[in-house]
C-alpha positions in Angstrom: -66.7 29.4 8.3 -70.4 27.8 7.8 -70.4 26.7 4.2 -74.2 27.1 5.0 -74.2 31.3 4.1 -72.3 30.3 0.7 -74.6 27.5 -0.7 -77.5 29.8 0.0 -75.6 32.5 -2.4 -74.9 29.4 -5.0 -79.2 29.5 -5.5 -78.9 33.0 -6.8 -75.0 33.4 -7.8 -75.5 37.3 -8.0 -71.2 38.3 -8.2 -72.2 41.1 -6.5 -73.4 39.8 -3.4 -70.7 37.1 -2.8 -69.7 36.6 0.8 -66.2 38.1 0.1 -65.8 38.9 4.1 -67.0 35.5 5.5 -64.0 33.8 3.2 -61.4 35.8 3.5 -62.0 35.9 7.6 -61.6 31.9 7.5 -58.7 32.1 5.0 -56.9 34.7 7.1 -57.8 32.8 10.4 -56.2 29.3 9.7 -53.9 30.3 6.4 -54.7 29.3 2.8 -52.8 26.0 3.8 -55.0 24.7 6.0 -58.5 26.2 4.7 -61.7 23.5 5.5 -61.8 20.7 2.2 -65.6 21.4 2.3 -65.4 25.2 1.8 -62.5 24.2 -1.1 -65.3 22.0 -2.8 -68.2 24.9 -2.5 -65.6 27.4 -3.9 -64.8 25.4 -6.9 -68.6 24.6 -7.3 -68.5 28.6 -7.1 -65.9 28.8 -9.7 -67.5 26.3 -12.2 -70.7 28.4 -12.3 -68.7 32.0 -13.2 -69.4 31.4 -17.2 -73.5 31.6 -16.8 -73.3 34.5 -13.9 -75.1 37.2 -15.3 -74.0 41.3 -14.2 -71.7 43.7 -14.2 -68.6 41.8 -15.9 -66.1 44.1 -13.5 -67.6 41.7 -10.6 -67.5 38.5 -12.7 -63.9 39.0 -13.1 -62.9 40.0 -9.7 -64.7 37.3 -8.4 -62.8 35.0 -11.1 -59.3 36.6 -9.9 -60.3 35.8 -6.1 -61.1 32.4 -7.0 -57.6 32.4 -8.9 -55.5 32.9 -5.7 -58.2 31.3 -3.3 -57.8 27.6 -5.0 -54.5 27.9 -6.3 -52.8 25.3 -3.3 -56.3 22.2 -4.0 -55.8 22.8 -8.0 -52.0 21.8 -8.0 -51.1 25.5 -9.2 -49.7 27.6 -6.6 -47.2 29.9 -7.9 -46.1 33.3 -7.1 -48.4 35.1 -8.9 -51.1 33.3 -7.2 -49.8 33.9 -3.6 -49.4 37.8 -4.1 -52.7 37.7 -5.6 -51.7 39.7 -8.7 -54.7 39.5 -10.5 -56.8 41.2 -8.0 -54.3 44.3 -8.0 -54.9 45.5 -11.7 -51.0 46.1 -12.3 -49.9 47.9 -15.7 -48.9 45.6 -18.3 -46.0 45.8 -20.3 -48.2 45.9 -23.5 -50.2 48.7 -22.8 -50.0 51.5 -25.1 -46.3 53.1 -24.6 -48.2 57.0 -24.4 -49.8 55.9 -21.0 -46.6 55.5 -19.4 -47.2 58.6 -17.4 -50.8 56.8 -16.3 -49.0 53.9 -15.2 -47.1 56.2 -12.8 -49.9 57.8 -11.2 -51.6 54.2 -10.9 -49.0 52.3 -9.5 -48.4 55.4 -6.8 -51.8 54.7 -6.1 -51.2 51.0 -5.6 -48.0 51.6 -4.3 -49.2 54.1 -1.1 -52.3 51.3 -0.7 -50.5 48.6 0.0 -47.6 50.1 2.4 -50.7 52.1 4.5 -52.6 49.2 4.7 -49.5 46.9 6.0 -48.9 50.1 8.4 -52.3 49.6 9.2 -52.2 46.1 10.5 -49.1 46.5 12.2 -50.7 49.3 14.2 -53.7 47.5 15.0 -51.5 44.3 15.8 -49.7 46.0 18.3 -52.9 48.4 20.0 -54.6 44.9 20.5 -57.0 45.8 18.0 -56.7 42.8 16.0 -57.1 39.1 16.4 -55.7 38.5 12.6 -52.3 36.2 12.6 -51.8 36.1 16.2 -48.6 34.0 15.8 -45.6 35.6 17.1 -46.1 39.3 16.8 -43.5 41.7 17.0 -42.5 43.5 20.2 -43.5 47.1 19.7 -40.0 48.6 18.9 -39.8 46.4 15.9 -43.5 47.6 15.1 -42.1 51.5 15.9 -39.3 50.5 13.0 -41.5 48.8 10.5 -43.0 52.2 10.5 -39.9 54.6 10.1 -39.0 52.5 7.3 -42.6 52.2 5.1 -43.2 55.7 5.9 -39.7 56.3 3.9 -41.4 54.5 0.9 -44.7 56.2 1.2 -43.5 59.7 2.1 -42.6 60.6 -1.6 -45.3 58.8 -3.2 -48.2 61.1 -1.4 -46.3 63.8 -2.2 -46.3 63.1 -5.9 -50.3 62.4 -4.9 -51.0 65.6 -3.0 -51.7 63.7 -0.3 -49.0 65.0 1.9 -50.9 68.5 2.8 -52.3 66.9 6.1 -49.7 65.0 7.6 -48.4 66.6 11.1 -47.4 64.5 13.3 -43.5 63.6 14.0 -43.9 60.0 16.0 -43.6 57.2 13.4 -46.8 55.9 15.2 -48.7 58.8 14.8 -47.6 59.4 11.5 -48.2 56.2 10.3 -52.3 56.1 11.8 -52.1 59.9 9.6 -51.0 58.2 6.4 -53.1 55.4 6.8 -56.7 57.5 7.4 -55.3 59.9 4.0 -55.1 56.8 1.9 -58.0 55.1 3.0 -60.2 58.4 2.0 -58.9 58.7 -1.0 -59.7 54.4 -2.0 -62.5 54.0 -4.3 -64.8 51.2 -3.6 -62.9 48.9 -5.9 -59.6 49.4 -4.7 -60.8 49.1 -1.4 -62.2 45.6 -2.6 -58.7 44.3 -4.0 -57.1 45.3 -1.1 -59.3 43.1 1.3 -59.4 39.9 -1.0 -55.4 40.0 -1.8 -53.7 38.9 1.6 -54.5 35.5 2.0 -52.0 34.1 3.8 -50.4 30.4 4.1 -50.6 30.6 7.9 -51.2 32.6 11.1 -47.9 34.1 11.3 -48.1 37.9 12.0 -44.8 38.8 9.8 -46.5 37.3 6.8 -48.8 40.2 6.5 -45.9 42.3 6.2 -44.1 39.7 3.9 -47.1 39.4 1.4 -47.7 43.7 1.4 -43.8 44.1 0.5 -43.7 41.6 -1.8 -46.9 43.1 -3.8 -45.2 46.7 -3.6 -42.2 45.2 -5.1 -44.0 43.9 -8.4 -45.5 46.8 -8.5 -42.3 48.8 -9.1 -41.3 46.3 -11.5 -44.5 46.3 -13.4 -44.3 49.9 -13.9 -40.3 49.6 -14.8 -41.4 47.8 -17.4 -44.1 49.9 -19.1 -41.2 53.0 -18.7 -38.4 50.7 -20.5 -40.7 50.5 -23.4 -41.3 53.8 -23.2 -37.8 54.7 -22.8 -37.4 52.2 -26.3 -40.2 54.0 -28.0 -38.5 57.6 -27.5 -35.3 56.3 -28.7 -36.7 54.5 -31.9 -38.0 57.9 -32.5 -35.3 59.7 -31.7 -37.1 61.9 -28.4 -34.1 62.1 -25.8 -35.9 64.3 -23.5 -38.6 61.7 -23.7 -36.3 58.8 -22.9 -34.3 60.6 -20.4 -37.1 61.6 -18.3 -38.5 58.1 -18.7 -35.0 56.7 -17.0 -34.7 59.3 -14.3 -38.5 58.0 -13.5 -37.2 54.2 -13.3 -34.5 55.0 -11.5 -36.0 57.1 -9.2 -38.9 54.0 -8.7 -36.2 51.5 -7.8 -34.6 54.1 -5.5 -37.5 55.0 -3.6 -38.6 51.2 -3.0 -35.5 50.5 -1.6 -36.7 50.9 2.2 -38.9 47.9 1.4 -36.0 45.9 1.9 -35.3 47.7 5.5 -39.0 46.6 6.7 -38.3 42.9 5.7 -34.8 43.3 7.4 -37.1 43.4 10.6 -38.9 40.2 9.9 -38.8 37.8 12.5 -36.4 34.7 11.1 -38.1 32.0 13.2 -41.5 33.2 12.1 -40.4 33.3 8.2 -39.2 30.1 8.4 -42.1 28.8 10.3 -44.4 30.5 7.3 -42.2 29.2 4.1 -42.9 25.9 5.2 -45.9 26.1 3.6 -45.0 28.2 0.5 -43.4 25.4 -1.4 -43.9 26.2 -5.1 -44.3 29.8 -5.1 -40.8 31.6 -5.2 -39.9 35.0 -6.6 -37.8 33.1 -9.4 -41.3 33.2 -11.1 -41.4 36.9 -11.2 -42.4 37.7 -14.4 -42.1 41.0 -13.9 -38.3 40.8 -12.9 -38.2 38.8 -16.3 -39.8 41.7 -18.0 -37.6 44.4 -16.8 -34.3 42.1 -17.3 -35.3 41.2 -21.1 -36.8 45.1 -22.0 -33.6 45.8 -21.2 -30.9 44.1 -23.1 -31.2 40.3 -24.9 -30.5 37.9 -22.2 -27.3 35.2 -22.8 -28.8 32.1 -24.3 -28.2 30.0 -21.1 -29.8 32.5 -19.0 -33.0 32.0 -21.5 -32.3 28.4 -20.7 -32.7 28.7 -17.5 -35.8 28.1 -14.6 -35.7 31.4 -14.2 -36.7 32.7 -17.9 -38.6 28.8 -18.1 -41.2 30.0 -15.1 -41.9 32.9 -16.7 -42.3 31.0 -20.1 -44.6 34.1 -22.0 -41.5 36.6 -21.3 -38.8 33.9 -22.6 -41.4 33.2 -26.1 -41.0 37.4 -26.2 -37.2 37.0 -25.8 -37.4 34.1 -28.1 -39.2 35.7 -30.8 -36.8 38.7 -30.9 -37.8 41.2 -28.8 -36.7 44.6 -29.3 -34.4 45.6 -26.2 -33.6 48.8 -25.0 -29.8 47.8 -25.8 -30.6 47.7 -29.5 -32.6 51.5 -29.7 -29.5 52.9 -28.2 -27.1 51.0 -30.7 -29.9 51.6 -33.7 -29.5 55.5 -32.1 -25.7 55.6 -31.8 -25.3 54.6 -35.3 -28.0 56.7 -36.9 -26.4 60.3 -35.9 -30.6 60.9 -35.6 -29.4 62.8 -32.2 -27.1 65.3 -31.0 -24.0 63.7 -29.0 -24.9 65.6 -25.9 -28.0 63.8 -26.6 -26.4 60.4 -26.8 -24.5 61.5 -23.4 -27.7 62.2 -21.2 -29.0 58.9 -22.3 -26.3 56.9 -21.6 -25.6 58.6 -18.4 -29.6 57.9 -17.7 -28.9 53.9 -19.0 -26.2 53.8 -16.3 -28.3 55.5 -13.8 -30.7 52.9 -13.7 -28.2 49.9 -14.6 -26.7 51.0 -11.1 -29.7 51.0 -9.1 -31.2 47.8 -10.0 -27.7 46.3 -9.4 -28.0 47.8 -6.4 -31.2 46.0 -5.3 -30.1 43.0 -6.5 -27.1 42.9 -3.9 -29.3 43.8 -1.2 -31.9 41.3 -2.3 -29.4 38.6 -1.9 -28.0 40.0 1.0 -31.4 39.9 2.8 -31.6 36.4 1.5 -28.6 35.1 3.4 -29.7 36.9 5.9 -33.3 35.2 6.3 -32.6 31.6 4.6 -28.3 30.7 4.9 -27.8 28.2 2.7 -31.5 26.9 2.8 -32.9 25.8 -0.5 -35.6 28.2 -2.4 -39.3 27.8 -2.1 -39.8 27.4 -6.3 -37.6 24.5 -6.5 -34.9 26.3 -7.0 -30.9 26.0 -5.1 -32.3 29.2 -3.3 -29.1 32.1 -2.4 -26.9 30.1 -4.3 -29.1 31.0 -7.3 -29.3 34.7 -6.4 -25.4 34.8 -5.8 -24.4 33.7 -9.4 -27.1 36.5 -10.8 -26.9 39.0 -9.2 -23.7 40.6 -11.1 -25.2 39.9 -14.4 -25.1 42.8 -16.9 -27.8 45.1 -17.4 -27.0 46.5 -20.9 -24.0 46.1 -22.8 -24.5 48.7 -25.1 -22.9 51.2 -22.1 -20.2 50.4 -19.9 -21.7 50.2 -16.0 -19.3 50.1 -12.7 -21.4 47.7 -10.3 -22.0 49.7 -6.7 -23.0 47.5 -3.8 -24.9 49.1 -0.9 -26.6 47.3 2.3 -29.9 48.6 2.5 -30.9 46.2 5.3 -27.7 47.8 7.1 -30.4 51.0 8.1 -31.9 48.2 10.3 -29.3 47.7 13.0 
């Protein structure tokens, strides 16, 4: 793009009339990676006025959390979070107040249904010629036909749960999926809309890492929201509410089960075109989900070698929580056990609940490294880490050890072939 329209805004640096399209269009047309050094410098000239822009602080700050992701490769801090442009998508936060749990559900739905329509979307578009956006290898249109069958798993439920569902007729994925997308684009407010545009900016022209960066998003998202309902599940058992803490684990598990087509729609990535795209993603790995970290630590203490190690050390505010003593969901049900505060039915439906969940994220795990191998061998990670070695050795590690959990392995990517 002309630097030109965005020097002109610099004279009157109003956050609500920044040139949001005219960036994003050049980021998206020659990948963060390879953006023009000159519109780098105006950004950053952009950035360094944000403390004396005057109005509405909601557009001070999502101008600040564009500007976040949108420098993060020329500043020397590109990072996970930055790539999936997290800030932009409001996620729940584990310290929230534990009574809006049952918000964070209905929020991350929202979020949840955005971010699979709109990767739909594109897909769609990609394939009906009706975009010029990452024109590097695109997908035949069986795989697109597939992508679809298997994000309209995820989404199906969520829209239910939304009453969002009433309209949708059609039986062809295709079809289906252009249905889904118009429902959930009517029901975007103005912001949303505005977080969806600005968080795909991807590293290169690759079609797949649309897909990729969409997926990825939805995943934190479950995690985010696995988080806020393990401290809810901690806060009922501290106060001795089984129906509370129950529900609250049926609701997690049901989150992890219900994402679990996500791994199907990466199945169908194109290898040569991931590996063409990762090239350039060096420094941002999953390892640094701190997310993951939250849900792992929320729900027993981690080993101390484990705390040790990059994993907990790139999420370094989650390992000063573990650090500092965190209350687990392991101890409220040992604190329970030993109080006799609850029935031992009671006891019974949680720890059948605890094992519920311990089983489904086990579950993802193996398909997460599964998918790995499948996409990388024995290629190292992007976050400087040994890559599906890494995954391998972590994948078994105990969810809780306050209840005894028999590890089940499924292939979800196995719905692919």
């Amino acid at each position: 793009m002309s630097t030109a329209e965005l020097r002109t805004w610099l004279h009157e640096s109003d956050p609500k009339k920044f040139p949001y399209a005219a960036v994003v269009r050049h980021y998206q047309r020659v990948g963060k990676h390879f953006v023009h050094p000159e519109l780098l410098s105006v950004l950053a000239d952009v950035r360094d006025r944000l403390p004396s822009m005057r109005g509405p602080w909601e557009h001070v700050q999502t101008l600040a959390s564009f500007l976040d992701t949108a420098l993060d490769k020329p500043d020397g801090r590109y990072d996970y979070p930055t790539y999936l442009a997290l800030s932009l998508l409001q996620l729940p936060t584990v310290d929230d107040p534990v009574e809006q749990a049952p918000f964070a559900r209905s929020r991350c739905d929202r979020l949840i249904a955005q971010l699979v329509a709109d990767a739909l979307g594109f897909e769609i578009a990609a394939v009906e010629g009706a975009t010029a956006l990452l024109p590097a290898m695109r997908p035949d249109p069986d795989l697109v036909v597939k992508r679809c069958k298997h994000g309209l798993r995820v989404i199906r439920p969520v829209l239910a749960r939304m009453s969002l569902d009433g309209g949708l007729t059609a039986t062809e994925p295709l079809e289906l999926a252009r249905q889904v997308c118009s429902v959930v684009r009517a029901d975007m407010s103005f912001s949303e809309e505005r977080a969806l545009e600005l968080s795909v900016l991807p590293v290169y022209t690759a079609h797949d890492e649309y897909m990729f960066l969409r997926v990825l998003q939805t995943f934190e998202t479950v995690f985010a929201l696995l988080a806020v309902l393990l401290r809810g599940v901690t806060a009922a058992l501290a106060q001795g509410e089984a129906d509370r803490a129950v529900h609250f684990l049926a609701t997690a598990e049901n989150a992890l089960r219900e994402s679990a087509p996500l791994f199907s729609m990466l199945a169908t990535m194109q290898i040569e075109s991931f590996r063409t795209f990762r090239q350039f993603t060096e420094g941002a790995s999953a390892i640094q989900s701190r997310n993951y970290k939250l849900v792992e630590s929320l729900c027993r203490q981690p080993d101390a070698e484990r705390v040790d190690s990059p994993a907990f050390h790139s999420a370094p505010d989650v390992r000063d929580r573990v650090l500092a003593g965190q209350h687990t969901l392991d101890d409220a049900y040992r604190e329970l056990r030993e109080s006799g505060a609850v029935s031992e039915h009671d006891r019974e439906r949680i720890a059948e609940g605890m094992k519920g969940f311990a089983r489904a994220l086990l579950r993802w795990r193996n398909t997460h490294y599964r998918l790995a191998v499948r996409m990388l061998g024995e290629a190292t990670g992007t976050g400087y880490t040994e890559g599906t070695p890494y995954l391998k050795a972590v994948r078994t590690i105990p969810v809780f050890h306050a209840v005894d959990v028999a590890g089940e392995e499924t292939d979800e990517t196995a719905r692919t072939r």
